[in-house]
C-alpha positions in Angstrom: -209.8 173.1 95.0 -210.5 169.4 96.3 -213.3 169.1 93.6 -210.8 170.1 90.9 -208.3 167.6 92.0 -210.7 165.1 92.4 -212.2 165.3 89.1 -208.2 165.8 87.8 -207.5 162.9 89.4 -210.7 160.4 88.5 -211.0 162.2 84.8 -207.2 162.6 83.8 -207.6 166.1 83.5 -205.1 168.3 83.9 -205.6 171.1 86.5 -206.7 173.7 84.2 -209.0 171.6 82.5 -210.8 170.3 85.5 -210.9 174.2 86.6 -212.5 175.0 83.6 -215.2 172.5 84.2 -215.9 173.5 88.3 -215.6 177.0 87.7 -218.1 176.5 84.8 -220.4 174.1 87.0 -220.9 176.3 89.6 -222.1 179.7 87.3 -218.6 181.0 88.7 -216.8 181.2 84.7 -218.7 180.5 81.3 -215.7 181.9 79.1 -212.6 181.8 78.8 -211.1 185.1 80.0 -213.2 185.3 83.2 -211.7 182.1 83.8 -208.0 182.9 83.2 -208.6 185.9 85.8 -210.0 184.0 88.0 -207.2 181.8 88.2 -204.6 184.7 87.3 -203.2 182.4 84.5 -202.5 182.8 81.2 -205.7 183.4 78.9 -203.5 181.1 75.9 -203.5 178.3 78.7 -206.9 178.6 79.6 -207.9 178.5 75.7 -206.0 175.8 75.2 -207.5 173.5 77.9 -211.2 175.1 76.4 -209.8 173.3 72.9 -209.3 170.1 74.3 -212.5 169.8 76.6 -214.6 170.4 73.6 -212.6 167.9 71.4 -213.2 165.5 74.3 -217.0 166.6 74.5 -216.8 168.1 78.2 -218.3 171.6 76.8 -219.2 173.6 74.1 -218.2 176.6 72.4 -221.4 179.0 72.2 -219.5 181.9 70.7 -215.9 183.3 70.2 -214.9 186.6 70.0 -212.6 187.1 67.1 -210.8 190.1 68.2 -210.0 189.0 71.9 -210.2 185.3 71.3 -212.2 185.1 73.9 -214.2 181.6 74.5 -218.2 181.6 75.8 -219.1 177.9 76.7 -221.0 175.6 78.6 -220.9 172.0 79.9 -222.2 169.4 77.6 -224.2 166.6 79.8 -220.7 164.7 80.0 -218.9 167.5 81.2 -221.4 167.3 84.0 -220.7 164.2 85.4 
């Protein structure tokens, strides 16, 4: 949790968002609804903090699953720093 609040804090993240990038960071989440169980939040939050990060360029969306809405990403060399 100190990671994602760091990186909240330096990036102006928000909470979710940061999440996103840690959980993704250390092989713990790559999509979206691993994530929001991880977390036990709500999958429409989680997707749309996955919508902004790849707007911003923090990750990319590798595949979507149209029935489940269900995001598959990784972090884009930004979203690494």
């Amino acid at each position: 949790m100190e990671r994602v609040a760091d990186l909240a804090g330096r990036a102006g993240l928000p909470g979710i968002g940061a999440g996103i990038l840690v959980a993704a960071d250390a092989g713990e989440a790559t999509d979206s609804r691993a994530f929001a169980r991880l977390l036990g939040v709500a999958h429409a939050l989680v997707l749309r903090d996955c919508v902004a990060l790849e707007e911003a360029g923090l990750i990319t969306v590798e595949r979507r699953d149209a029935r489940t809405h269900r995001l598959f990403y990784s972090l884009t060399p930004a979203g690494r720093a």
